[in-house]
C-alpha positions in Angstrom: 110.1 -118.3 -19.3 109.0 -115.1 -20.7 105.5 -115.4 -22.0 103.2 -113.0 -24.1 101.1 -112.4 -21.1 100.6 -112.1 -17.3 99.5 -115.7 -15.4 99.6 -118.0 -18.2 98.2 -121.8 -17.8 101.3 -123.6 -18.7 101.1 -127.4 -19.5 104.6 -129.3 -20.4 104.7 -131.9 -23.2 107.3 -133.9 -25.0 107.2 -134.5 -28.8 107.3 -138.0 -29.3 108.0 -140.2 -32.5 104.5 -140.5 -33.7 104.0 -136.7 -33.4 106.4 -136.5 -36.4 105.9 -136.2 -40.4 107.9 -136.6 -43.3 109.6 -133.8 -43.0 111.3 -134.8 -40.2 109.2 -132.1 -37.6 106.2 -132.1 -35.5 103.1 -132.5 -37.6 101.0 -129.1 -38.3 98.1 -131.1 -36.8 99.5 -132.2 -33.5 99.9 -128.8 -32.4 96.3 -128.4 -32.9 95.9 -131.2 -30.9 98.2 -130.1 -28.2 95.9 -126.5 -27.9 93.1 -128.6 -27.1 94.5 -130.5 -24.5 96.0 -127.4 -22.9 92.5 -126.2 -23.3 90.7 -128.8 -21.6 93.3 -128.9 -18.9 92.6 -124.9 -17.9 89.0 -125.8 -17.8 89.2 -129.0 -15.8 91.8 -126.9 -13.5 88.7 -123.6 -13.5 86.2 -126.7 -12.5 84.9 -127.2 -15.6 85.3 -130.5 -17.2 83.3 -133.3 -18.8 80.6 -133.8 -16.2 80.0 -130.0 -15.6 79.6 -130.0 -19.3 77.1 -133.0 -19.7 75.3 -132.2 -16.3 74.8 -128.6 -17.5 74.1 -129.5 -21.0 76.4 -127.0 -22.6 79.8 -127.1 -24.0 82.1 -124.2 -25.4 83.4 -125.7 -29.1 85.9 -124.6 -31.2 85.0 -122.3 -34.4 88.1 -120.9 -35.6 91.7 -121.7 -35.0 94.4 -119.0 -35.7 97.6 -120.4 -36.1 101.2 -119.1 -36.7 103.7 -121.7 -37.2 107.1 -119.7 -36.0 109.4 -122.6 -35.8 109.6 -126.5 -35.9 109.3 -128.8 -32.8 111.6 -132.2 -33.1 111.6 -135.2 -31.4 112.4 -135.6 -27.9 112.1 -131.6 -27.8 110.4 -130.6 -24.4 108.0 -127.8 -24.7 105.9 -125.6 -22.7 102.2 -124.6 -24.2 100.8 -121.9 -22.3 97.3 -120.3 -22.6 95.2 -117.2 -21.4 91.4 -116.7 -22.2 91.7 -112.8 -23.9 88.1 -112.4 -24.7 84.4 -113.3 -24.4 80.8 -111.7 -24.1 80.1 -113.4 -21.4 77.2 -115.2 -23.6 78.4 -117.2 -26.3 82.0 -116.3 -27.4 85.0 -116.6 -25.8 88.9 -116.1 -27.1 91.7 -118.4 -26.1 95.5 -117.5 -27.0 98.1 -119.7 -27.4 102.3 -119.7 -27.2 104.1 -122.8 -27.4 107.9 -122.6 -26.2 111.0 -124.9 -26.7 111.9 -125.2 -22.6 116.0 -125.2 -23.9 116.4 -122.2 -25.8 113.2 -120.3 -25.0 112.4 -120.4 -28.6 108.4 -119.2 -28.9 107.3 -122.2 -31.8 103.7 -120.8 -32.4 101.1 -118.3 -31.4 97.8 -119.3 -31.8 94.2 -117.8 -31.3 90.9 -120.3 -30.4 87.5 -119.1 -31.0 84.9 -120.8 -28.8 80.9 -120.6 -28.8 78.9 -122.3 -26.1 76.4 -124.2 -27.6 73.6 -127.5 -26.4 75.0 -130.3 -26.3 71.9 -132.2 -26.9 71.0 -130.0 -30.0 74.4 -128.9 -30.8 72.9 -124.9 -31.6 74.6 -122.1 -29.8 73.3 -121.2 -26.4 73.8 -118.7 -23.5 76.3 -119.4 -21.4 74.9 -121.0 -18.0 76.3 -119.2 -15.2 78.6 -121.4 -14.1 80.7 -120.7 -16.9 80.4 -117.0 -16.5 82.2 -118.2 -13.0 84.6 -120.6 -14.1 85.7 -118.8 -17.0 85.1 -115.5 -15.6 88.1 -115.8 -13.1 90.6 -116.7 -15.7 90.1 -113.6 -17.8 93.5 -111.5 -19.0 94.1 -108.8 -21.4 97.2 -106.8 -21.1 100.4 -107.8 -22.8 103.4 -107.8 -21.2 106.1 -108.6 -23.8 105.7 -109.3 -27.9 108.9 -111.2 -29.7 
């Protein structure tokens, strides 16, 4: 596969039945759901999951999704969703992209952008990033394209 950048995470899934609307195609909001788990994977797989989370009392949540819907996913259709974190401050923000690929035909189905701020979990306001973010996240850190469809 060909992706929009260098050393992407790449997690595979399978659209199943109950991923499908009306019209026939993967619900809009089930590729949301499908950026968070690839998400959450790349930070388990950076050592940051759940317990680091709690034990650290910080989490990075979403604030903005950017999403372009290129092309429809159908049942049974095995896809690849890859991701690459493009862009933080190394305090609160950090950038995730997104670009979800049919594995048969290549086919790029979205591109998507994730805006994070780290905040307290106990509070739920924005905080600075502990440093073992700056770490984990820190070595997962791309920014040059290598190819644009």
């Amino acid at each position: 596969m060909v992706w929009d950048l260098a050393t992407p995470f790449v997690i595979d899934l399978t659209v199943m039945a109950q991923d499908i609307d009306g019209l026939g195609h993967a619900n809009n909001a089930v590729y949301v759901s499908w950026l968070e788990r690839c998400a959450w994977r790349h930070s388990q797989r950076l050592g940051l999951d759940l317990t680091v989370y709690r034990n650290l009392d910080r989490a990075m949540a979403v604030v903005r999704h950017e999403v372009d819907y290129l092309a429809a996913a159908y049942e049974g259709d095995e896809l690849q969703l890859a991701t690459w974190i493009v862009d933080w401050d190394q305090r609160l923000r950090m950038t995730r992209r997104f670009q979800l690929r049919r594995a048969s035909d290549g086919v790029t189905l979205l591109r998507a952008q994730t805006t994070f701020v780290c905040i307290e979990l106990s509070s739920g306001k924005p905080k600075r990033m502990p440093a073992e973010f700056i770490e984990g996240y820190g070595q997962a850190i791309v920014s040059k394209p290598i190819t644009t469809e």
